[in-house]
C-alpha positions as CSV (number, residue, x, y, z in Angstrom):
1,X,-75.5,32.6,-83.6
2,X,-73.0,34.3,-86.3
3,X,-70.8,37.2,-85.2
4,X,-72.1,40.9,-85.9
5,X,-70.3,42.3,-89.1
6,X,-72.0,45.7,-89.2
7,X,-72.6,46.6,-93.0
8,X,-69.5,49.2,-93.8
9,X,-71.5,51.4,-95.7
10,X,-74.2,52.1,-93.4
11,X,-73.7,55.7,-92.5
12,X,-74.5,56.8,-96.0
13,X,-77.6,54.6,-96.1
14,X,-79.4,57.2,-94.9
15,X,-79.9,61.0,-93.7
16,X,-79.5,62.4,-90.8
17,X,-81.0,65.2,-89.1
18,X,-79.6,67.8,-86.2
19,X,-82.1,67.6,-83.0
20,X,-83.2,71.0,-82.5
21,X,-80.1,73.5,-81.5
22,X,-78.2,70.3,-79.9
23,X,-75.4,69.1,-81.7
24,X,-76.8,65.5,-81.7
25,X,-77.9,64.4,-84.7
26,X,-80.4,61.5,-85.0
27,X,-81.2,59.3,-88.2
28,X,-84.4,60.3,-89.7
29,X,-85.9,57.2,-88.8
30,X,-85.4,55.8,-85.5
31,X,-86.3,52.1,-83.8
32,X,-89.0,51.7,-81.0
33,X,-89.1,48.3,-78.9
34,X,-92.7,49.1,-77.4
35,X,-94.0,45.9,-79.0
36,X,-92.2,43.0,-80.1
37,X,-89.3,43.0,-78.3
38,X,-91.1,41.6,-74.7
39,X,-90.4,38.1,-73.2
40,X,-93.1,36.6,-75.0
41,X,-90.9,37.5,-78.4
42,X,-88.9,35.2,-80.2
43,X,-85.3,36.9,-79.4
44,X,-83.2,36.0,-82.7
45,X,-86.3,37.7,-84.3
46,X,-85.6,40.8,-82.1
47,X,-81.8,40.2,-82.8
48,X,-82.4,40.4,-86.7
49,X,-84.3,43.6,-86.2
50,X,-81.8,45.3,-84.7
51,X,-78.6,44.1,-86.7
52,X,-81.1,45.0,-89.8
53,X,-81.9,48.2,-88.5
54,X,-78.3,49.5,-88.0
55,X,-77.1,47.9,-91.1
56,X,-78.9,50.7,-92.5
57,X,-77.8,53.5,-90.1
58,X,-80.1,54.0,-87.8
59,X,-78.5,54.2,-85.0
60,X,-81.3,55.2,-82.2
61,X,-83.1,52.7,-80.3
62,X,-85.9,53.8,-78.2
63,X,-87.1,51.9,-75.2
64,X,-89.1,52.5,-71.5
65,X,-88.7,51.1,-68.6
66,X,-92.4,49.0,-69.5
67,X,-92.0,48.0,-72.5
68,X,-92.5,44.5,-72.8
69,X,-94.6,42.1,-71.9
70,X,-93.5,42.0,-68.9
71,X,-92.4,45.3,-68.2
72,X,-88.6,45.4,-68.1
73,X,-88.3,42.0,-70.6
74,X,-87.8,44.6,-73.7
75,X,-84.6,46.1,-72.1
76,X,-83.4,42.7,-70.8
77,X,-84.0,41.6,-74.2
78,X,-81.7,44.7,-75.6
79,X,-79.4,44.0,-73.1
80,X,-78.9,40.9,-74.0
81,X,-78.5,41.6,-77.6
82,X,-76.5,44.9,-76.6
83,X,-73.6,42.9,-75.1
84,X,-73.6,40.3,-77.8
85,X,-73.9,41.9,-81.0
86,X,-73.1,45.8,-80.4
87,X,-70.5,46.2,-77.1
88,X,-68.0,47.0,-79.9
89,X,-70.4,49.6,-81.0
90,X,-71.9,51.4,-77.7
91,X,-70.4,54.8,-78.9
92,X,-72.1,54.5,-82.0
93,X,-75.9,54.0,-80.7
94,X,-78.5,56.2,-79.0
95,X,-80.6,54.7,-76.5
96,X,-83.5,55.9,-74.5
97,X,-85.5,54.5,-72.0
98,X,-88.4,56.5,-70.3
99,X,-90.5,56.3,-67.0
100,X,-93.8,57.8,-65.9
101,X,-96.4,54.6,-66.2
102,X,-96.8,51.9,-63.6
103,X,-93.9,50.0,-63.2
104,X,-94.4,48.4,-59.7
105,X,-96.7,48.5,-57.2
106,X,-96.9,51.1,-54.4
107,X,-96.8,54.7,-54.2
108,X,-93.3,54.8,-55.8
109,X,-93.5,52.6,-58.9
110,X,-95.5,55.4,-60.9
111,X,-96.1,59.2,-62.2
112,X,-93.3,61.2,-61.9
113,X,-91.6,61.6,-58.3
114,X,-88.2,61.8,-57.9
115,X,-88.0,58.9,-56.1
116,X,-89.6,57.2,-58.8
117,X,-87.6,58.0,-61.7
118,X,-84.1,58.0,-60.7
119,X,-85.4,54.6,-59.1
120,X,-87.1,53.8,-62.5
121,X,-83.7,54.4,-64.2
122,X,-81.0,52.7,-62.2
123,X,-82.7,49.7,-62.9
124,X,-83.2,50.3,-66.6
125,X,-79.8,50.7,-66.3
126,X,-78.9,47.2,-65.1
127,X,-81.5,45.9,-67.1
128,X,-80.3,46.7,-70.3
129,X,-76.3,46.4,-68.8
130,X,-75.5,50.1,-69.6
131,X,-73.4,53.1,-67.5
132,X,-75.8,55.7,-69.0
133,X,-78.3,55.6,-71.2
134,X,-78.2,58.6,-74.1
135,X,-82.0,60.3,-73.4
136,X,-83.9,59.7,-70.2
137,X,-87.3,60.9,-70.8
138,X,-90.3,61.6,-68.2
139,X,-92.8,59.4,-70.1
140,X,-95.8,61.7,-69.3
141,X,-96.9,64.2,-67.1
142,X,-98.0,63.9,-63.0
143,X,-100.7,66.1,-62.4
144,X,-100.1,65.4,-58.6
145,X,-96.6,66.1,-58.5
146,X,-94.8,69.3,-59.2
147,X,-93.1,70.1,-62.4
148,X,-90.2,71.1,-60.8
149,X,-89.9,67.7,-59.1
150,X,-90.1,66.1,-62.1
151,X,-87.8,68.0,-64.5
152,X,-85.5,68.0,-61.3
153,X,-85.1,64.4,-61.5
154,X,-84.5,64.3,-65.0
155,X,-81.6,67.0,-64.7
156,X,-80.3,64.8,-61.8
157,X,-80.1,61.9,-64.7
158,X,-78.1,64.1,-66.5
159,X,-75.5,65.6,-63.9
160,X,-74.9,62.6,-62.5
161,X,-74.1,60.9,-66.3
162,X,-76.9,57.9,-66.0
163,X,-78.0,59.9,-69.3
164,X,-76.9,62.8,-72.0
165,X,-79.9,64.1,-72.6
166,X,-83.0,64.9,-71.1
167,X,-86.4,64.4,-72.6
168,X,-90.3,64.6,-72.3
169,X,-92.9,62.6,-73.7
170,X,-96.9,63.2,-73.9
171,X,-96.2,66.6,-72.6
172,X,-99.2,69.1,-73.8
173,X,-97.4,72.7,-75.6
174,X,-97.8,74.6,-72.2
175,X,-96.2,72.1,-70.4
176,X,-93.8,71.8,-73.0
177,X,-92.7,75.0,-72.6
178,X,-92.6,75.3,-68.6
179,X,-90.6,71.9,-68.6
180,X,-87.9,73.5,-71.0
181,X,-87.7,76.6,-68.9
182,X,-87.4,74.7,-66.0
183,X,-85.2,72.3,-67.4
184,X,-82.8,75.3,-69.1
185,X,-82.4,77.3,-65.1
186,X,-81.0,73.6,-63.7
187,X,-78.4,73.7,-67.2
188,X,-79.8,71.0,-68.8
189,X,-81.3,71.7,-71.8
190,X,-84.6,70.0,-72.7
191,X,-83.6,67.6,-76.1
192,X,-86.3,66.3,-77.6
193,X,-90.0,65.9,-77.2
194,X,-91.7,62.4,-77.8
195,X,-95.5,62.8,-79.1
196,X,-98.0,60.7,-80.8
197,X,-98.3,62.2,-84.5
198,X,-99.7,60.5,-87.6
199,X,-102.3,61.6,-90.2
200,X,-105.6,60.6,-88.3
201,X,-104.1,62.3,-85.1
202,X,-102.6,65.7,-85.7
203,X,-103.1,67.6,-81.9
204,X,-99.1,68.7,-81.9
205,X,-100.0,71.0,-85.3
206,X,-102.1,72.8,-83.5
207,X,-99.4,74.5,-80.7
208,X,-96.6,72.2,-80.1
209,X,-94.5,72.2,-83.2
210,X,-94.6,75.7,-82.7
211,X,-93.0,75.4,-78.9
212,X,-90.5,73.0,-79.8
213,X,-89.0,75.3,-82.4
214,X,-89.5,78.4,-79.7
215,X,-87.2,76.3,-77.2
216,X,-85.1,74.8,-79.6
217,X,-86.1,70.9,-78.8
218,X,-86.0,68.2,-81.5
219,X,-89.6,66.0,-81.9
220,X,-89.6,62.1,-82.5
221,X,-93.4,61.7,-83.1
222,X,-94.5,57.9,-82.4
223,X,-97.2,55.8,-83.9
224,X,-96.5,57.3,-87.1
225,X,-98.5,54.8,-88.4
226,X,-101.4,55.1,-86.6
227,X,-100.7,51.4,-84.7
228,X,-101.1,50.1,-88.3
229,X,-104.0,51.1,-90.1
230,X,-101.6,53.7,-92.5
231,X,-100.1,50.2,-93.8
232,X,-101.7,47.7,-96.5
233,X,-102.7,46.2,-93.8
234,X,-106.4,47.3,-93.3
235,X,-107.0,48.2,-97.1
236,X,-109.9,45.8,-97.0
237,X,-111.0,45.9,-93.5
238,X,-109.7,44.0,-90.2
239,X,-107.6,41.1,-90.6
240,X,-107.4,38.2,-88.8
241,X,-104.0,38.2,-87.3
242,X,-104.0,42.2,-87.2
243,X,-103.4,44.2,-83.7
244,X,-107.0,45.3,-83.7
245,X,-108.5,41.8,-84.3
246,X,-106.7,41.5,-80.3
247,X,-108.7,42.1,-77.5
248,X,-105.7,43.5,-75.3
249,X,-104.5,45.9,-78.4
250,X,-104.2,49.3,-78.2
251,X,-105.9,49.6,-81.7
252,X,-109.8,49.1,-81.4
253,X,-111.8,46.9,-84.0
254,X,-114.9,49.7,-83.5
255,X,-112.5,52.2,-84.4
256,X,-112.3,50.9,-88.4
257,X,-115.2,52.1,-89.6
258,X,-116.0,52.1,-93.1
259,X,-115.4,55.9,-93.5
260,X,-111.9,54.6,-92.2
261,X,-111.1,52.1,-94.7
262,X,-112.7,54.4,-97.3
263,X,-110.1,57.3,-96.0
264,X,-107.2,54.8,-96.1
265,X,-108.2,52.9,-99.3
266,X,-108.0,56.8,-100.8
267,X,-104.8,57.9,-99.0
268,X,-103.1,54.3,-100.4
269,X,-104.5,55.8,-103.7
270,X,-102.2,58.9,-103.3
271,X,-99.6,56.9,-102.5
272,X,-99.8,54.3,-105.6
273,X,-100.1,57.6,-107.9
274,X,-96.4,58.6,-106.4
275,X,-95.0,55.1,-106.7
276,X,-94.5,54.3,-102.6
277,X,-96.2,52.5,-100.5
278,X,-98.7,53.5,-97.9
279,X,-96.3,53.4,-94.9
280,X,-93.9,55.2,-96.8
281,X,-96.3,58.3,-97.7
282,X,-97.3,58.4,-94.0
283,X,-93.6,58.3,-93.1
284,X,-92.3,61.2,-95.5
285,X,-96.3,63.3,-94.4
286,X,-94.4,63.5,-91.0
287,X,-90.6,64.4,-92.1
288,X,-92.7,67.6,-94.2
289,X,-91.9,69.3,-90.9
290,X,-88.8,71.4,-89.9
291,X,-89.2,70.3,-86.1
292,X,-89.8,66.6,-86.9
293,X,-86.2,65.4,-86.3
294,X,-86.9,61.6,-87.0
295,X,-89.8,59.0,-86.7
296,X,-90.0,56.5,-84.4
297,X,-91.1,53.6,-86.3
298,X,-92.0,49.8,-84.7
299,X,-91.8,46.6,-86.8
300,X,-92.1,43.0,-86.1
301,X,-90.2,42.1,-89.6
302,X,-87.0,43.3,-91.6
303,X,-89.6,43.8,-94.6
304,X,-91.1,46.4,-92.2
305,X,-87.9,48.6,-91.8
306,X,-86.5,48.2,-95.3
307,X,-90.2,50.0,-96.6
308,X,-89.6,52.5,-94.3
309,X,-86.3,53.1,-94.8
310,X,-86.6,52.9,-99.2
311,X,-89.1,55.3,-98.6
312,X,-86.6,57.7,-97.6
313,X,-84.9,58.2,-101.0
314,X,-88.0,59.6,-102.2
315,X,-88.6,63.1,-102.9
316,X,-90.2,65.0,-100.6
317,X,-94.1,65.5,-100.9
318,X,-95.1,68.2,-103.3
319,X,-97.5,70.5,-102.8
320,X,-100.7,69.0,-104.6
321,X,-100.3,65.4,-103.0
322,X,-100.2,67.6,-99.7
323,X,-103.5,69.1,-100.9
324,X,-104.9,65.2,-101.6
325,X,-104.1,64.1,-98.5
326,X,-105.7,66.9,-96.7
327,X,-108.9,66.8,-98.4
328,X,-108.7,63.0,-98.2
329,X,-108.4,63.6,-94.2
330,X,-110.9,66.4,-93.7
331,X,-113.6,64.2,-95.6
């Protein structure tokens, strides 16, 4: 294993954006190790994705307490990798971690109890060999336990410096906007709000953009490529290696229909017209938005993030490839 000589020039590899009215600022694209970055992954494959990653400034790496398999591995994994090849960097990174889905079992390893997730996040916190983590998020809602619980915990992360920032994730706009007023009486504001958002799922357009810019949060969507299918990679159908040809994936083979293809095969079309690749176009569709403050992509090779990331010195998306992709979509 070579030493980590961090590319010099990285900070003007690519932009950066301000998350909502915090003074943070987050690259415009940002690292998730939800998949490939478990126990069952190779771990110099995970090591070259990360030196990779911030060679070319993006300096956010997004984790939960789960991620795996098993959960936990992905932040042992990072941790690992943390103390080897970034220690000398800590103060340039921002990591997350997250907890609201089953982590143990009992009436404590779950949802989103107190006890649960300043549990959930001391031992993220060992995992991954960190004092504090930059955004602790409560990874979805708990319809059983009160709001004020939950945010409650989260501000607790903050005060007592295991994070910096405080975040929600999979929170509908209503409860969106309680958590931030919540969150904003205990002087904490609420940072940044972690949604699923890509082209064939577009339910934060409808009122949650809106409430993010109202409170003054930041939005990382995730999935930006809807688990794969806005990539070459289903251009002709389901391939044989693909996530959806998996029985345990989150991406269902009865989902790709032919209309589906037929949809993606057309959107790929928009995208050829401009010069960029399909992941690309999906990428910059997203970053159209004010309130989108970076997109949390996933990859499994370097190829992955240098698309992504090339992508970002194109121009924005003018107004009549917006209008082809919306009739593309609505067909």
């Amino acid at each position: 294993m070579s030493q980590f000589l961090p590319d010099p020039k990285r900070y003007s590899a690519i932009p950066y954006a301000r998350c909502g009215r915090s003074g943070l600022k987050l690259p415009r694209i940002s690292l998730g190790l939800w998949h490939n970055f478990g126990g069952i992954d190779q771990l110099e494959n995970q090591r070259t994705l990360l030196r990779r990653a911030f060679d070319l400034g993006i300096t956010h790496f997004d984790l939960a307490n789960n991620y795996g398999p098993p959960p936990g591995s992905a932040e042992e994994n990072f941790g690992r990798i943390l103390k080897t090849d970034f220690a000398a960097h800590r103060d340039e990174l921002i990591i997350s971690t997250k907890a609201g889905y089953p982590m143990w079992d009992g009436p404590y390893g779950d949802w989103g109890s107190r006890k649960y997730l300043l549990a959930s996040l001391d031992q993220s916190l060992k995992r991954m060999g960190l004092d504090y983590v930059d955004i602790f998020y409560s990874h979805r809602p708990d319809p059983e336990t009160p709001l004020e619980e939950t945010m409650g915990a989260v501000a607790t992360a903050v005060k007592s410096g295991r994070a910096l920032y405080a975040g929600i994730s999979n929170y509908n706009a209503a409860q969106t906007r309680r958590a931030a007023a919540i969150l904003k009486d205990l002087g904490v504001p609420l940072l940044i709000h972690q949604p699923i958002y890509n082209m064939f799922n577009r339910w934060v357009e409808a009122e949650l953009l809106t409430v993010l810019a109202e409170v003054g949060a930041g939005c990382i969507p995730f999935s930006p490529l809807a688990q794969g299918l806005l990539t070459n990679r289903y251009l002709q159908g389901i391939p044989a290696d693909s996530r959806a040809s998996k029985p345990a994936s989150f991406l269902k083979a009865e989902r790709i229909t032919p209309e589906l293809v037929a949809k993606i095969q057309a959107l790929n079309g928009v995208a050829h017209t401009r010069g960029t690749t399909l992941a690309q176009l999906a990428v910059l569709w997203l970053l159209r938005h004010a309130e989108i403050t970076t997109v949390l992509i996933g990859a499994s090779k370097v190829e992955q993030i240098d698309d992504i990331h090339s992508g970002l010195k194109q121009a924005p998306l003018a107004a009549d490839e917006l209008a082809s992709i919306e009739k593309i979509l609505a067909g």
